[in-house]
C-alpha positions as CSV (number, residue, x, y, z in Angstrom):
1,X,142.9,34.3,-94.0
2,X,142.9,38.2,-94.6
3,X,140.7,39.7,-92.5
4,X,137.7,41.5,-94.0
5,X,138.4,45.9,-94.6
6,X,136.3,47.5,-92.6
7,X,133.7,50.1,-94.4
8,X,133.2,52.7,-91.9
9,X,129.5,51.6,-91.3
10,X,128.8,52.4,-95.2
11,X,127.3,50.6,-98.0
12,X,128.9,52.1,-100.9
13,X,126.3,51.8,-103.9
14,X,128.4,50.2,-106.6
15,X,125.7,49.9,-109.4
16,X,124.9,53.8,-109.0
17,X,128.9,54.0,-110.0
18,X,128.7,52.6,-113.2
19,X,128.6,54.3,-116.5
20,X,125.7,55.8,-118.0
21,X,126.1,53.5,-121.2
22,X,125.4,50.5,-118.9
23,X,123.3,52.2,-116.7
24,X,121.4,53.0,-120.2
25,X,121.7,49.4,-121.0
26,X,119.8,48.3,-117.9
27,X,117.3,50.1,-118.3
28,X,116.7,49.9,-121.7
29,X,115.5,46.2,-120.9
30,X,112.4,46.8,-118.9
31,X,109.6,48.8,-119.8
32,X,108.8,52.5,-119.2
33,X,107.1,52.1,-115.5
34,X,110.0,50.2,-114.2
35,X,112.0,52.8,-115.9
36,X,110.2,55.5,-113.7
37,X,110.2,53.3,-110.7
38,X,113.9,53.2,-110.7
39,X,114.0,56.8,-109.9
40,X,113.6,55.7,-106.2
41,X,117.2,54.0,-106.1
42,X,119.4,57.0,-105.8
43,X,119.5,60.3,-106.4
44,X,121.7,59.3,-109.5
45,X,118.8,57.4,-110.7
46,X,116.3,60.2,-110.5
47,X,116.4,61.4,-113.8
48,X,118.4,58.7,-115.4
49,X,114.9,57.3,-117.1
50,X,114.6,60.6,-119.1
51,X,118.4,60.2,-121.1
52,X,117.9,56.3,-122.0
53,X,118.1,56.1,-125.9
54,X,115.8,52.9,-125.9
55,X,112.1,53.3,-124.9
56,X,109.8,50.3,-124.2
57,X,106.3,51.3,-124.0
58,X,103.8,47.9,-122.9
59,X,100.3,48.8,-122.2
60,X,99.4,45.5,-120.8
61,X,99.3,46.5,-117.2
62,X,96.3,49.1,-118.3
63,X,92.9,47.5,-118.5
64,X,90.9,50.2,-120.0
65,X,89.9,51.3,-123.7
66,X,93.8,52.8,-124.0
67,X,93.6,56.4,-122.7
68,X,95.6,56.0,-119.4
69,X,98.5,54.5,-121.7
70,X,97.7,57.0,-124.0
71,X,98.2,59.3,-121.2
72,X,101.2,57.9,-119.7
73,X,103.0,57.8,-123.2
74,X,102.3,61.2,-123.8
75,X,103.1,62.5,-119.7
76,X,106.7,60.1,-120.4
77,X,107.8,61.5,-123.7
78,X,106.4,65.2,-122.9
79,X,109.0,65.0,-119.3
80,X,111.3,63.3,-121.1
81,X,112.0,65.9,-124.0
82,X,112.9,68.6,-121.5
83,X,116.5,66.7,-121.6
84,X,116.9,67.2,-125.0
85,X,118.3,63.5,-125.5
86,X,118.0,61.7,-128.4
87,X,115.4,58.3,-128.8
88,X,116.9,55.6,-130.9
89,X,114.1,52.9,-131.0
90,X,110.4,52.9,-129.4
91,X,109.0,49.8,-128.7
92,X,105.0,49.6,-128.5
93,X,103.8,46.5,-127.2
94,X,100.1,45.4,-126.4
95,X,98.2,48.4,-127.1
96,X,94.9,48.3,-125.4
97,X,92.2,49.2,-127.3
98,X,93.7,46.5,-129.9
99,X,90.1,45.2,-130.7
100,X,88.4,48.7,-131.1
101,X,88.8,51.1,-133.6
102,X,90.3,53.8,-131.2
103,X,92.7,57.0,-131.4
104,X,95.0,55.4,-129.6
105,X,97.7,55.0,-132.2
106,X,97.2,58.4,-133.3
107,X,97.8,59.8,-130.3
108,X,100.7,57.5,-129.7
109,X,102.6,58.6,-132.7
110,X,101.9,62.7,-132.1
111,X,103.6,61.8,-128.7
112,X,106.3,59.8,-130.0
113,X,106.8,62.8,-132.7
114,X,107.9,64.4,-129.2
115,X,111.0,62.3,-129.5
116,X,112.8,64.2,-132.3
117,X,114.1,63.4,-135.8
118,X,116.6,61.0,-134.3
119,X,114.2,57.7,-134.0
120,X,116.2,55.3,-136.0
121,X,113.7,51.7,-135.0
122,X,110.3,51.6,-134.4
123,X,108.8,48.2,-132.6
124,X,104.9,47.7,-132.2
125,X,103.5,44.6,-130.6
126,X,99.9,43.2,-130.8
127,X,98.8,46.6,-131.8
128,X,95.3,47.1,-134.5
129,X,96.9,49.8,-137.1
130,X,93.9,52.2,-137.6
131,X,96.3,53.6,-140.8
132,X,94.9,56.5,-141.3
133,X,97.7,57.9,-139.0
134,X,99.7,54.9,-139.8
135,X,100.3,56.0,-143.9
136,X,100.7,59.8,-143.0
137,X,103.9,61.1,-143.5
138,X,105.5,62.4,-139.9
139,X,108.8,64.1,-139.6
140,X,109.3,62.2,-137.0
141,X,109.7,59.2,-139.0
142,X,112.1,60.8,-141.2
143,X,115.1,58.8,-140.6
144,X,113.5,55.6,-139.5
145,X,115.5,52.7,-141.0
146,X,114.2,49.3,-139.0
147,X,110.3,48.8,-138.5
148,X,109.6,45.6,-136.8
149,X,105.7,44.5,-136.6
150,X,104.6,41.6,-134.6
151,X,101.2,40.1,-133.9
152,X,99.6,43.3,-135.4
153,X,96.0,43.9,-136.8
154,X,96.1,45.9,-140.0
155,X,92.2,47.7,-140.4
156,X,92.2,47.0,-143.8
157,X,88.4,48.3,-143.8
158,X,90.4,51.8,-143.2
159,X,93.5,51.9,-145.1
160,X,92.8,49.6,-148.3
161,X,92.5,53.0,-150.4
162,X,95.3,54.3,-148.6
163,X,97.6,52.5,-150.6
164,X,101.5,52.0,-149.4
165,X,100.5,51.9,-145.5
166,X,104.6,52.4,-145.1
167,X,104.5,55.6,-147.1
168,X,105.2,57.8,-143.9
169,X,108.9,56.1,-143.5
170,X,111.1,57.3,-146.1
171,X,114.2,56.2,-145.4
172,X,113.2,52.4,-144.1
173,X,116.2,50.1,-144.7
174,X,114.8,47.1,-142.7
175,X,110.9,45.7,-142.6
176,X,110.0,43.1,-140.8
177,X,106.1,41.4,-140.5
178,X,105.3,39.1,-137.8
179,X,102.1,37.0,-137.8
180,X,100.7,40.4,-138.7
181,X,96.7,39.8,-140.4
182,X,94.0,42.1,-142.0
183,X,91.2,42.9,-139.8
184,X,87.9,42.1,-140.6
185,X,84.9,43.2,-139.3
186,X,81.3,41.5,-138.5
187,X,79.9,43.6,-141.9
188,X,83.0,43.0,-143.7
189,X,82.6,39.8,-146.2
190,X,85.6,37.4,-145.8
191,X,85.1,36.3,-149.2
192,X,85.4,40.0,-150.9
193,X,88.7,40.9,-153.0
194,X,91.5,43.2,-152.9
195,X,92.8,42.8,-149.6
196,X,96.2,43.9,-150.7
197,X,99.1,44.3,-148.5
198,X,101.6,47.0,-150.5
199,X,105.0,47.6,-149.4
200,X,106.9,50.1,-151.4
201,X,110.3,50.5,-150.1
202,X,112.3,53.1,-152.5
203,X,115.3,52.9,-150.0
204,X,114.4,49.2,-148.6
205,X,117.0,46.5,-148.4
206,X,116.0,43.4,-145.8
207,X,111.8,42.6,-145.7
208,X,110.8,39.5,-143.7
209,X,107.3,38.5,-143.9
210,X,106.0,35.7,-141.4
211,X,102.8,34.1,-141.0
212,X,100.5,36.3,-143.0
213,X,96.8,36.0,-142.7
214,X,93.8,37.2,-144.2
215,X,95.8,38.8,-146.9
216,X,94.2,37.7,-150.8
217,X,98.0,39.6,-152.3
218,X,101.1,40.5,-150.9
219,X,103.0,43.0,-153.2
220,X,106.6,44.1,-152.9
221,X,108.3,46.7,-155.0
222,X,111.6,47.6,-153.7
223,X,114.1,48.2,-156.0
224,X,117.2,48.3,-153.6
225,X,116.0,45.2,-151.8
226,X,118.9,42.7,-151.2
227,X,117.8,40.4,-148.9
228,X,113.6,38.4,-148.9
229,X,112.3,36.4,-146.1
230,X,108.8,34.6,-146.9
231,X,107.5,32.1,-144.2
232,X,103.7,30.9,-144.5
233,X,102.0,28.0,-143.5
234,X,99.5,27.1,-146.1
235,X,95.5,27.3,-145.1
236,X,93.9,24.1,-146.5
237,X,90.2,25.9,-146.6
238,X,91.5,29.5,-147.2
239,X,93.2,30.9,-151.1
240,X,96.5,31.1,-150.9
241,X,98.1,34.4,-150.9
242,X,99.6,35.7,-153.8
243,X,102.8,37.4,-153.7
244,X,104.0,39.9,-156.7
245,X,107.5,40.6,-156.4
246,X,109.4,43.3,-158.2
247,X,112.9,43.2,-157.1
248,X,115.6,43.6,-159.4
249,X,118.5,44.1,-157.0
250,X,117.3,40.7,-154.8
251,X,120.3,38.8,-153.6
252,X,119.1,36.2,-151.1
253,X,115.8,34.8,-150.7
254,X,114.9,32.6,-147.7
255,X,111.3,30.9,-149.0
256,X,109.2,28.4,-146.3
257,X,105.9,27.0,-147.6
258,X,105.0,25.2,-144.6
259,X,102.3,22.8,-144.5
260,X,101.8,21.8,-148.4
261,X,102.5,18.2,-148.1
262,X,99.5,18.0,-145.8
263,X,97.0,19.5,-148.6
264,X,94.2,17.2,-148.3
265,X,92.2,19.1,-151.4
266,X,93.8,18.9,-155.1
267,X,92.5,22.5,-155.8
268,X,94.4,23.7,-153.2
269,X,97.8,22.2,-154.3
270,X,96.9,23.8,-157.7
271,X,96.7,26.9,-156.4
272,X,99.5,26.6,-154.2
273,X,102.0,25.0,-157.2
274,X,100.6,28.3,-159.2
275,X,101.6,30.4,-156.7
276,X,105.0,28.9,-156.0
277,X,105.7,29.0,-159.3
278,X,105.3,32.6,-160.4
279,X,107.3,33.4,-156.8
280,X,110.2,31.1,-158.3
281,X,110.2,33.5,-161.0
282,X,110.4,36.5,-159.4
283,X,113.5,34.9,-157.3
284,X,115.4,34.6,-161.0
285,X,118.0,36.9,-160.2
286,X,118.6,36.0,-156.6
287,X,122.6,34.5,-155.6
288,X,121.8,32.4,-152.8
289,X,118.2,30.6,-152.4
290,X,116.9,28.6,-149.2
291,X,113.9,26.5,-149.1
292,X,112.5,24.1,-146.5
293,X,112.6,20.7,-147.9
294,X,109.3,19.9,-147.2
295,X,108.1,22.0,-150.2
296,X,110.1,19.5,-152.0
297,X,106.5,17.9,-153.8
298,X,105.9,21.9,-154.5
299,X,109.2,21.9,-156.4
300,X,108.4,19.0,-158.4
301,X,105.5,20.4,-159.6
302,X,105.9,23.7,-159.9
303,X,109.3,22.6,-161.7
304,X,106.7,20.8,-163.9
305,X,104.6,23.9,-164.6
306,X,107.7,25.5,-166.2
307,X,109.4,22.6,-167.9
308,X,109.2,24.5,-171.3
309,X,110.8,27.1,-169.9
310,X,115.0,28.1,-168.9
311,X,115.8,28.1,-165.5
312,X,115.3,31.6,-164.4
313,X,118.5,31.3,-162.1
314,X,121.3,33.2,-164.1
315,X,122.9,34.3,-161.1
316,X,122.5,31.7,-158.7
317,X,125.5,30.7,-156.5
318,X,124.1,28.3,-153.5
319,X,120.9,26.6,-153.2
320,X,120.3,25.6,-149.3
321,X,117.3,22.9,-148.6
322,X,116.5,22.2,-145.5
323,X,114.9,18.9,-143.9
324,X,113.6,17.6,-140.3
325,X,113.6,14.1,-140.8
326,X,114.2,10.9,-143.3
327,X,116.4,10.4,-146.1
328,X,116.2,13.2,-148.9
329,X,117.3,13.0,-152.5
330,X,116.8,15.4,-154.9
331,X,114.5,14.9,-158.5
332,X,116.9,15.4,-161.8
333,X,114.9,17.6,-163.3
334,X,114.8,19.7,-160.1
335,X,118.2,19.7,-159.7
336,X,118.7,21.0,-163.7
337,X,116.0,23.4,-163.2
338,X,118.3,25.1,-160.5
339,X,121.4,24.5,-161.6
340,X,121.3,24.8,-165.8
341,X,120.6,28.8,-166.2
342,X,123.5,30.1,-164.2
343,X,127.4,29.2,-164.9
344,X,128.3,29.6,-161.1
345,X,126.2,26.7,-160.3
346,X,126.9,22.8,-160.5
347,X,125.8,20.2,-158.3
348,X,128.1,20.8,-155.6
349,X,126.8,24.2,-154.4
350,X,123.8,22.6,-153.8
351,X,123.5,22.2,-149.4
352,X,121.3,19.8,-147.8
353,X,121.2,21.1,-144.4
354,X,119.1,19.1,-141.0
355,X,117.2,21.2,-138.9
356,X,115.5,20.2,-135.7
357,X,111.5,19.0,-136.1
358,X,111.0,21.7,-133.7
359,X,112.0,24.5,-135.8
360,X,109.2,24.1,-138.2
361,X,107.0,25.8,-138.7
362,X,107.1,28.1,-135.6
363,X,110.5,29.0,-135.4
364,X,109.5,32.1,-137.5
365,X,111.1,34.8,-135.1
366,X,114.7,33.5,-135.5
């Protein structure tokens, strides 16, 4: 056996020889403190945190009303825009202050306007979206294309006359709304109308909405918008939420309406087979269309609601159902309802497709 090279007494530090792309990588993957910390390594990691193109900002650690991690975002972005470097994507997660009506997110995004015209992605994470800052128009925001939003509080009480609360991203190619609800306050009255969550996306192409709550309408005008994500589970006590959709570019529509079969009132499958029935017709134009077969009772009677009416599919080319469990079949008139209004359709381009029981309903960040 070889015997071992000798290393002159030194330790050679391999990881400070890598490249900055994967040194960039690394620490990309933690959040902004660890970033910091790292400075300790190496005289190569001193000032490596202020050229990494991927900022993760989690105020968990801080347990005040938000202004020491208002304070430390501000101090990070102010040292790190001496470099001149470019941010790519800002990720915001667990803002303290989330259950006050604070500055906080105002004073977040004047920092993160620090950053430069080049922030392409935008994350926030169980953060309460006092809008008024939210809907303003930043130059910072300029180029943004992906907005992710998950477990967030929108203070509807604040930003309902607002209108379009995504008004301040121009150029937003990519939306996506995670378990994201309308916050109501002890003098707000649950039961009041027009909680309206707009999205107007002139440039949009991909929106994924998940889990909405405490929204009475969702409405969508996008007219680039290619690809629709819609994921609820449906409240047996609460309306259901109604979704306007004006999309005329839509090519693929992923639709989930978890939780109908289990409808214990009559009123409330009404409401729900109304519902599902004005979104089928807003998904007219789509090419490719999946739905969780467990809205297959919704189908049948929201099929039944338009029986005097074409199919609105003229363009459909696949139909995708999915199932957990059991044997499925497929009514006749359901089947004609998809397949009759478009000549690229027959039978055949019809896919049943078995999930695990696990992924409903709550396999919603996939």
């Amino acid at each position: 056996m070889p015997k071992a090279v000798a290393t002159g007494g030194t330790n050679p530090d391999r990881l400070s020889d890598l490249p900055d792309e994967v040194l960039h990588f690394i620490l990309s993957c933690v959040d902004s403190e660890s970033a910091v910390r790292s400075g300790i390594l190496s005289n190569r990691w001193r000032s490596l945190w202020k050229t990494v193109p991927v900022l993760n900002f989690d105020g968990e650690s801080f347990n005040d009303d938000g202004q020491s991690f208002k304070r430390h975002v501000d101090r990070f972005l102010y040292l790190r825009s001496t470099t001149l470097h470019e941010v790519r994507r800002i990720s915001v997660l667990n803002c303290p202050g989330f259950d006050e009506r604070s500055d906080v997110l105002t004073a977040l995004f004047l920092s993160i306007s620090r950053c430069g015209p080049s922030l392409e992605t935008l994350n926030l994470q169980t953060v309460r979206l006092y809008t008024m800052a939210f809907a303003v128009p930043c130059s910072v925001f300029k180029v943004l294309t992906t907005l992710t939003l998950v477990d967030c509080c929108f203070d509807f009480s604040c930003w309902y006359q607002q209108g379009d609360p995504f008004a301040g991203f121009p150029a937003l190619k990519n939306l996506k709304l995670i378990s994201c609800s309308c916050c109501l306050d002890d003098e707000d009255d649950p039961d009041d109308d027009g909680k309206c969550l707009e999205v107007y996306g002139p440039e949009l192409l991909s929106l994924e909405i998940h889990a909405p709550f405490g929204f009475d309408q969702i409405e969508v005008s996008a007219p680039k918008l290619e690809s629709f994500t819609y994921r609820v589970v449906i409240p047996d006590f609460s309306p259901v939420i109604q979704v306007y959709l004006d999309v005329p570019s839509l090519q693929h529509a992923d639709i989930m309406l978890w939780g109908y079969a289990d409808l214990d009132y009559e009123y409330a499958k009404e409401e729900a087979n109304e519902q599902f029935s004005d979104m089928l017709l807003c998904l007219g134009g789509v090419e490719t269309l999946s739905l969780q077969f467990d809205t297959l009772e919704a189908l049948i009677n929201a099929c039944g609601l338009m029986k005097n009416q074409p199919s609105p599919f003229t363009r459909l080319k696949s139909l995708k159902l999915l199932y957990s469990e059991g044997n499925v079949g497929i009514p006749r008139d359901v089947m004609h309802f998809f397949v009759d209004g478009s000549p690229f359709m027959d039978e055949n381009a019809v896919k049943l497709t078995k999930v695990a029981t696990s992924s409903f309903p709550y396999n919603l960040r996939a």
